[in-house]
C-alpha positions as CSV (number, residue, x, y, z in Angstrom):
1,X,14.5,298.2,28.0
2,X,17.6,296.0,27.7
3,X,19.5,298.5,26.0
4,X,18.9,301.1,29.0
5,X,20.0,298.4,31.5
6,X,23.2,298.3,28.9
7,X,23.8,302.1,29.0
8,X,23.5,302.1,32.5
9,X,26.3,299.0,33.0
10,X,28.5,301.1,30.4
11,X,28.1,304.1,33.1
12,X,28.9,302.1,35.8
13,X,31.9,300.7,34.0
14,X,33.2,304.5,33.4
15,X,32.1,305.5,36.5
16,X,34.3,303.1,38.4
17,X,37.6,303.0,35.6
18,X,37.9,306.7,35.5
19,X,36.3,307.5,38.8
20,X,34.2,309.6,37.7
21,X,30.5,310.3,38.7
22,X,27.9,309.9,35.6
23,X,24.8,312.3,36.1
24,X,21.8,312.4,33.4
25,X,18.2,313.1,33.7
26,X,15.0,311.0,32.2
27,X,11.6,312.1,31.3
28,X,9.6,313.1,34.5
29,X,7.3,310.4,33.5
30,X,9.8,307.5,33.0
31,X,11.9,308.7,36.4
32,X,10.5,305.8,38.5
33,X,11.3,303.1,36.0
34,X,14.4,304.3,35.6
35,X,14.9,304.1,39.2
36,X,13.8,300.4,38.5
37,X,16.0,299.8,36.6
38,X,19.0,301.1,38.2
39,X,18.4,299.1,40.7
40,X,18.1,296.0,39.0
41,X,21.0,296.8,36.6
42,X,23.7,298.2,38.8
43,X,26.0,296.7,41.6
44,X,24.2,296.4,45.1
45,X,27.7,299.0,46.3
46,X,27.0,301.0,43.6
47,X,26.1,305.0,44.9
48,X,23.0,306.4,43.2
49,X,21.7,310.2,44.1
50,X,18.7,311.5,43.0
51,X,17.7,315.0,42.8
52,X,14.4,316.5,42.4
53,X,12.1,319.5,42.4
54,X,15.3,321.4,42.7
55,X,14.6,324.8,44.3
56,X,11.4,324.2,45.3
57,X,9.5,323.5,48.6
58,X,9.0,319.9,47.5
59,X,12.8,319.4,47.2
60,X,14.3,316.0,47.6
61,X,17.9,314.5,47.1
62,X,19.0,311.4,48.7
63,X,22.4,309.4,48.0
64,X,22.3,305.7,48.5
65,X,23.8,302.5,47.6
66,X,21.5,300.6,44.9
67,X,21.1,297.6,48.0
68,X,19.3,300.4,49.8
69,X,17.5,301.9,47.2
70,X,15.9,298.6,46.4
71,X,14.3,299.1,50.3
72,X,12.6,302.1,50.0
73,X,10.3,303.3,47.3
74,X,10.3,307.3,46.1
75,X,7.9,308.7,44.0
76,X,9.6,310.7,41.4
77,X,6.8,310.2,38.7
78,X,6.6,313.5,36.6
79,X,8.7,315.4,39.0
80,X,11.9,316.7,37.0
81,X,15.2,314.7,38.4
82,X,18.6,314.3,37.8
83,X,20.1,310.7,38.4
84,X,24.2,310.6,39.6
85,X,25.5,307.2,39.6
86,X,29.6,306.7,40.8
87,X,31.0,303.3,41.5
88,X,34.5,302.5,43.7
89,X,37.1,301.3,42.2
C-alpha cells in the first residue's frame, strides 16, 4: 500500500518537472482503490482522468482535479480503465 502511494508521488513529481502526463492502468478489480489512493496521495490541484469501458456503450471518461474527485464516488470495480495523472508546474 505505501509503496503505491510512493509510485504515485514519484508520478506526480515527473508529471509536474517534465510536464508530462503519466497514464497506467490497474487490475479491473483494484481500479477503485486505486482511485483511493490517488486521491489521498496526490495534490488536491492535481488533474486525474479516468477512462473506462472504452468503446463500449457503458463508456466513461471524466478529467478532474483530485479535490473533486474526493466528492464524487465512480464505480470502476472490474471495469478495464486507464488512469492519466498531469500536475502544473
Amino acid at each position: 500500500k505505501g509503496e503505491r502511494k510512493s509510485a504515485l508521488k514519484r508520478l506526480e513529481k515527473l508529471s509536474s518537472s517534465q510536464n508530462q502526463s503519466q497514464i497506467f492502468i490497474e487490475t479491473p478489480y483494484r481500479n477503485n482503490k486505486m482511485l483511493e489512493d490517488i486521491c489521498s496521495a496526490l495534490q488536491p490541484n492535481t488533474r486525474v482522468c479516468v477512462a473506462c469501458d472504452l468503446t463500449l456503450s457503458t463508456e466513461y471518461i471524466k478529467t478532474k482535479m483530485v479535490s473533486e474527485w474526493k466528492k464524487e464516488k465512480a464505480d470502476l470495480h472490474k471495469r478495464p480503465a486507464i488512469f492519466i495523472i498531469h500536475k502544473d508546474y
